[in-house]
Each structure stands twice: as structure tokens, then as C-alpha cells.
C-alpha positions, 0 to 999 in steps of 0.5 A: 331113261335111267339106263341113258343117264348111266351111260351119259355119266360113265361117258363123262367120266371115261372123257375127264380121266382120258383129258386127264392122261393126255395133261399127265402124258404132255407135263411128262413130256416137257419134264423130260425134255427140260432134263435132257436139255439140263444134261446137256449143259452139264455135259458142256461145262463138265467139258469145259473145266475137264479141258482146263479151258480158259474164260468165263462161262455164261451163267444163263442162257435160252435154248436154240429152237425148238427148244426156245421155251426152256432157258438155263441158269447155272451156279456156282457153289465153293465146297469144302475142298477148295479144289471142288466146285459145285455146279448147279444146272436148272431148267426152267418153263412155263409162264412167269406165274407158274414157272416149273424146273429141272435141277441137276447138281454135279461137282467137278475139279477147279482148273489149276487148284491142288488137292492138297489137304 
């Protein structure tokens, strides 16, 4: 009887740590996926002000499926140089009482401001 209830608890708790790991494994997952899909955007408006292209970027947006879960914010921040921009891209997912993101922050050159200092 005893031997049964030892291996009943050490089977109860080998299930708990292996539920416990695929929970790990699954937020692993979409914290790389939203980090992707922020590199991604960052890539597009790096392109966009790399080509000096005219127009004003969207400012947030849901991505195409099978990503429809993720939507993105970007802002804009005025540095200390004038010819800088500070480019903020988050990700975010999850239910509204939980929500979870992804940041990346990159700088880049404003199309037709000198650098003179």
C-alpha cells in the first residue's frame, strides 16, 4: 500500500512538471514569434526612412494570418539630435486582461534634416 502511494505522488508530480514545461515551451514560443514579427516591422520602417520615401507610416496595425493574434504599435520619439528619430516597434497578444509585448527600439536619420551640430 505504501509503495502504491509513493508511486501515485512521484507520477503526479512527473505529470504537473511535464504540463508545467509544455506551458514553458508554448510562451517561449509566441515570445519569439512576436519578436520576429517586431523585427519585421522594424525592418519595413528602417526601409522606409533608408529610402527617404514620402508619406506617413501607419502607426498600428494586425498582422495577416496566421499571425492575426499579434497587432503592432510604432512611436516616434524627437531625440537630442534633431536629425535622429527614435523608433519604438511593440508587439503585442493576449487577452485584454493580460496583455503581453515584445519592444525593440532602433534610431534612424530623419529624411531631409542636416546633422549639423
Amino acid at each position: 500500500m505504501v509503495a502504491l502511494a509513493v508511486v501515485a505522488i512521484a507520477l503526479t508530480t512527473l505529470l504537473s512538471l511535464g504540463n508545467r514545461s509544455i506551458n514553458a515551451q508554448a510562451e517561449i514560443q509566441r515570445l519569439t514569434r512576436a519578436t520576429m514579427l517586431a523585427e519585421r516591422v522594424m525592418s519595413e520602417v528602417e526601409t522606409f526612412y533608408r529610402l527617404g520615401r514620402d508619406g506617413e507610416l501607419d502607426h498600428e496595425g494586425v498582422f495577416d494570418e496566421p499571425f492575426e493574434d499579434y497587432r503592432w504599435e510604432l512611436i516616434f520619439s524627437d531625440t537630442l539630435l534633431p536629425a535622429v528619430q527614435q523608433i519604438d516597434v511593440v508587439v503585442l497578444w493576449g487577452a485584454e486582461e493580460r496583455i503581453e509585448r515584445v519592444a525593440l527600439t532602433s534610431f534612424v536619420f530623419r529624411p531631409g534634416v542636416s546633422l549639423s551640430l
